[in-house]
C-alpha positions in Angstrom: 57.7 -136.7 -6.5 56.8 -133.9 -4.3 53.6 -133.9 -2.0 51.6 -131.3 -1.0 51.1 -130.2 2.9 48.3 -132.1 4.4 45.3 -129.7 4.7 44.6 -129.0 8.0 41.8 -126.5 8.2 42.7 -125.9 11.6 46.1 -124.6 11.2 46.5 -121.2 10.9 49.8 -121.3 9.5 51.3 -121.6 5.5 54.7 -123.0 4.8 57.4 -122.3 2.2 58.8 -124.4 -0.9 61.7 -123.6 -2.5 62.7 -125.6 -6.0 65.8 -124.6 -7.0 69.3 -125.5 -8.8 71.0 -124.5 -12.1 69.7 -123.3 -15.5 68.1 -125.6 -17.5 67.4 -127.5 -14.4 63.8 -127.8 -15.1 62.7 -125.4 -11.8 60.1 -122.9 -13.9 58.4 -126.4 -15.0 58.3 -127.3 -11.5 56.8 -124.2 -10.3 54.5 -124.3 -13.1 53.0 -127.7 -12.2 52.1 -127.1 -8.6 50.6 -123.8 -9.5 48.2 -125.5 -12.5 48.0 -128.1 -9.7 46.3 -125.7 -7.2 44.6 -123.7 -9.7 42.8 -127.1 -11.1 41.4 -127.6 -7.1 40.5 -124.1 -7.7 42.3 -122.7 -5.1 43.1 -118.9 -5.1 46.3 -118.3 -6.8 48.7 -115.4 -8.0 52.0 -115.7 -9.3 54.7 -113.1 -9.7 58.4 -112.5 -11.3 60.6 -110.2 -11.2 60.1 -107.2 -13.6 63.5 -107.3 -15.0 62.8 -110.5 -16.5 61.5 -110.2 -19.7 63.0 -113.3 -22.0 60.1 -114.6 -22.8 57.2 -112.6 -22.1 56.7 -109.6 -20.2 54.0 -111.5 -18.2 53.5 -115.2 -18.3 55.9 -117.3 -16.5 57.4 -119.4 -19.3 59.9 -122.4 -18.8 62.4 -124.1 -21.4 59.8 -126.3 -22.8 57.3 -123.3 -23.4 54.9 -124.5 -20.6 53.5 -121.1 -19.5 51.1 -119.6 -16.4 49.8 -115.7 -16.2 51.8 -113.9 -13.9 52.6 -110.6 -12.3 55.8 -108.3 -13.2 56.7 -106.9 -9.9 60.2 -104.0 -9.6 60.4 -105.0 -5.8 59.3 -107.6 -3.1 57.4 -105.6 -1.2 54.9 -105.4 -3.9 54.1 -109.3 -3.9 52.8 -108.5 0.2 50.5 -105.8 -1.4 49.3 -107.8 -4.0 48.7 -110.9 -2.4 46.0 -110.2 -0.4 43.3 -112.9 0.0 45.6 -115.6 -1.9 45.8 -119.4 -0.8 48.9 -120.3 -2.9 51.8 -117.9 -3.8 53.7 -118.3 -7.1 57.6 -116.7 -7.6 59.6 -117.4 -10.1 63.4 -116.3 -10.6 63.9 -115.2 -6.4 67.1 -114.6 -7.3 66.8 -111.5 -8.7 64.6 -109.7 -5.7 65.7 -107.8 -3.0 66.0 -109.8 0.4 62.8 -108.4 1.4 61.2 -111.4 -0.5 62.8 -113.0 2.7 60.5 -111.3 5.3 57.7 -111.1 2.6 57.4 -115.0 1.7 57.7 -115.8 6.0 55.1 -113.1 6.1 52.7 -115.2 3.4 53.5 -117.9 5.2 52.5 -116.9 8.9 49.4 -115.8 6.9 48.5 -119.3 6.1 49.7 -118.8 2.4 51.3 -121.5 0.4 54.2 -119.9 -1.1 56.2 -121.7 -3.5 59.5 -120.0 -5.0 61.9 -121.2 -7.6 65.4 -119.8 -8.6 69.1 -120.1 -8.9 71.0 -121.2 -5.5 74.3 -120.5 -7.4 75.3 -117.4 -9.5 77.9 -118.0 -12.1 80.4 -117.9 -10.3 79.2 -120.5 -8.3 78.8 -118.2 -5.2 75.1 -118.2 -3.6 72.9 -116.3 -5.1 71.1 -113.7 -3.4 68.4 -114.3 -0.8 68.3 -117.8 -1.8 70.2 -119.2 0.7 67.9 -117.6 3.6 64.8 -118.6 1.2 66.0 -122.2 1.4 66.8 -122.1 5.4 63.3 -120.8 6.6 61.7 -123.1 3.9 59.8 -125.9 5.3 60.4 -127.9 2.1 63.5 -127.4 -0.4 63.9 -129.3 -3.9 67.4 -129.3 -5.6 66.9 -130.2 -9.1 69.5 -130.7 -11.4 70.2 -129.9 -15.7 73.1 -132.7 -17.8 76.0 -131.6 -17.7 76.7 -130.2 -21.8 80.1 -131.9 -21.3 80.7 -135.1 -19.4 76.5 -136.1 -19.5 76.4 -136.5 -15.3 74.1 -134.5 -13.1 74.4 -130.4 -13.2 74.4 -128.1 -10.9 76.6 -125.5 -11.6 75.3 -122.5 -14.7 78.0 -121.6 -16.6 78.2 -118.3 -18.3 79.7 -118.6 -22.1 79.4 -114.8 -22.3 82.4 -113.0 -21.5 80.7 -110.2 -19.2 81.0 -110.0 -15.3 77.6 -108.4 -14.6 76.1 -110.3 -12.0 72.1 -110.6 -13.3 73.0 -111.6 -17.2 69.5 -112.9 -18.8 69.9 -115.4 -21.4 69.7 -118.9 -22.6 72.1 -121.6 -24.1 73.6 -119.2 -26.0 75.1 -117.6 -22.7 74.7 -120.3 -20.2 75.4 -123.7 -20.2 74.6 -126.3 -17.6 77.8 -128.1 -16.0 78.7 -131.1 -13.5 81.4 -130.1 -10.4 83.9 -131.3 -12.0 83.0 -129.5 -15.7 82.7 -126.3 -13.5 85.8 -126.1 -12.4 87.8 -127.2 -15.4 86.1 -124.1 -17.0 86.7 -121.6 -14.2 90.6 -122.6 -14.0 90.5 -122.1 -17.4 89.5 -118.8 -17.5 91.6 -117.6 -14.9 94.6 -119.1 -16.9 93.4 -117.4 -20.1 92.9 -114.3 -18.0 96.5 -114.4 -16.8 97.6 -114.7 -20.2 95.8 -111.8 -21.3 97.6 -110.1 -18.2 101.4 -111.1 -18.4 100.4 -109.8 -22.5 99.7 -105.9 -21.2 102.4 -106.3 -19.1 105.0 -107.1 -21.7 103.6 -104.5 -24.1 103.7 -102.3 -21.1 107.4 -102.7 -20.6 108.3 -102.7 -24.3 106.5 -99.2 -24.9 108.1 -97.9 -21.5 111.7 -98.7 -23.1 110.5 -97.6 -26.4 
């Protein structure tokens, strides 16, 4: 169970949390309970995502399980430094898919004395970091890895899988697309696909040929 910074009214200084890990991970739900959290000891509170995500609802964070908080669609980081003027706590959702700004913007909170808490993917779906999070989760005073079940051998996940066959880096979607798997499940499925893929090669190749010889 995570803990909350001791208060010291004193210190002029925020701090960072990062919750992050794969899809269906439970990391929205996460974010979503320190932010009701705060906003029950009626501190001052603003949450933001990135505009591009639009799944669920165009404004409300919303996680798997339909838990939801009001939030605000933002095309760029640097809009979350203008916005967040006079904020205790800092909501972001889905870091991901900002800029690396959010970077310099969330150390800038910070040095404020805001408490910024951001959850996203570490890993794309390739299994490659993802984005500023790895610089999120090195200046972060506090970092939580959560983990999905793996859809095909029940252990602990931490790898997204993309089901869809298309290469674009940002991809929204759910189960249909993504799936959750374990190390091992990961890379079963990604030498997989490279063996299907050189299949599908040596295939044009052949046909290739054949045509060139008519």
């Amino acid at each position: 169970m995570f803990l909350e910074n001791t208060v010291n009214h004193k210190e002029q200084f925020g701090w960072i949390e990062v919750i992050c890990g794969s899809m269906f991970s439970g990391k929205t739900e996460e974010l979503i309970r320190r932010l009701k959290r705060a906003q029950f000891a009626k501190q001052r509170v603003e949450i933001f995502k990135p505009q591009v995500d639009t799944r669920y609802n165009e404004e409300m964070v919303v996680s798997h399980d339909a838990n939801e908080i009001r939030s605000t669609p933002v095309p760029a980081a640097a809009n979350i430094r203008l916005l967040a003027d006079d904020c205790q706590v800092v909501g972001i959702d889905e870091a991901q898919f900002f800029d690396d700004e959010i970077v310099t913007v969330c150390n800038d909170l910070a040095n404020r004395g805001v408490r910024v808490v951001v959850a996203g993917l570490d890993m794309d779906f390739k299994g490659n970091p993802f984005g500023p999070m790895p610089a999120l989760m090195a200046t972060a005073e506090y970092v939580t890895k959560v983990h999905a079940v793996c859809t095909s051998t029940g252990n602990l996940a931490n790898y997204s899988f993309r089901k869809a066959d298309n290469d674009k880096l940002v991809l929204l979607g759910e189960s249909e697309e993504y799936e959750p798997l374990s190390r091992a499940a990961f890379y079963k499925a990604m030498l997989k696909e490279k063996v299907s893929q050189m299949d599908v090669d040596a295939e044009e190749i052949t046909s290739k040929k054949k045509a060139a010889n008519g």
